[in-house]
C-alpha positions, 0 to 999 in steps of 0.5 A: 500500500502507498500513501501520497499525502503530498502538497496537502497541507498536512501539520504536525497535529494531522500528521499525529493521526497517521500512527493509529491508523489501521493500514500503517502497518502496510504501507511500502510508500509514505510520501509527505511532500510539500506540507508543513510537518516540522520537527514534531511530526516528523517525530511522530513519524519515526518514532512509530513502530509500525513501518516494518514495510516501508520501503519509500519515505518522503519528507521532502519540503518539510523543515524538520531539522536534524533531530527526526533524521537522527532518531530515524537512522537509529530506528529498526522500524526502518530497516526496509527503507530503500528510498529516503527523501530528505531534500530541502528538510533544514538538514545539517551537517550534523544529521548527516554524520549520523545517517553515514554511521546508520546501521539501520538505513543499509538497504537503502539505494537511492538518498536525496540530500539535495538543497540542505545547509551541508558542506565539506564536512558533510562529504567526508562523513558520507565518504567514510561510510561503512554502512550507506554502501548500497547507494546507487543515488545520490542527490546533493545538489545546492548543498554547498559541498564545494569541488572537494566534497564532489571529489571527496564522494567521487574517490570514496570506496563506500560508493561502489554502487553508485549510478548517479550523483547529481551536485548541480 
């Protein structure tokens, strides 16, 4: 099952409801694009034990920072993720050096960092992964990793996989 609640207008008190919802459990996609979740509901979100199934997850265009990232790299309900979405999320340097060390986000293949407040550092933590090595997708444009952050991803070992980088 899929769920598109994208461009809808969705806050973190309707996204709450999501939880206890009878089909949670079931879901493979759960596309939250384009409304206005912050950090609250991304929370409620990521704390929820039901989405053993998911596969694709999408928060992209909605600011919830660095801390739901974090939780979610920590959480096993998440261990089927191939696909995650974190494009212009107010992600930081800070969030990424947690997802590169994320024992449970290591089936996924396709992750989308692009226009976030990343830099060098950012490259390097990726780079230096030893669990974010299944990627064959990764977006990072406008993202201020600079040409050394390009070459830095480019010469990592951890990205045997990878098909596509887009930094521009």
């Amino acid at each position: 099952k899929r769920l598109y609640l994208g461009d809808n207008n969705v806050s973190d008190k309707g996204i709450k409801a999501l939880p206890d919802a009878n089909f949670t459990g079931n879901l493979s996609l759960l596309d939250l694009r384009y409304n206005n979740i912050g950090p609250d509901g991304a929370m409620t979100i990521v704390d929820c034990k039901k989405f053993r199934k998911l596969q694709v997850l999408i928060f992209q265009e909605n600011a919830i920072g660095d801390e739901p990232v974090i939780s979610l790299a920590k959480a096993s309900a998440f261990a089927n993720l191939r696909k995650l979405n974190l494009y212009r999320t107010d992600l930081s340097v800070k969030g990424v050096k947690i997802l590169a060390k994320s024992k449970v986000l290591q089936r996924v293949k396709h992750l989308n960092l692009a226009r976030n407040y990343l830099n060098l550092d950012s490259a390097q933590y990726l780079a230096k992964t030893k669990t974010l090595v299944n990627i064959e997708t990764l977006l990072m444009f406008d993202t201020g990793i600079g040409d050394a952050g390009v070459k830095v991803i480019m010469d990592s070992e951890a990205f045997q996989n990878l098909k596509t980088f887009r930094v521009t």
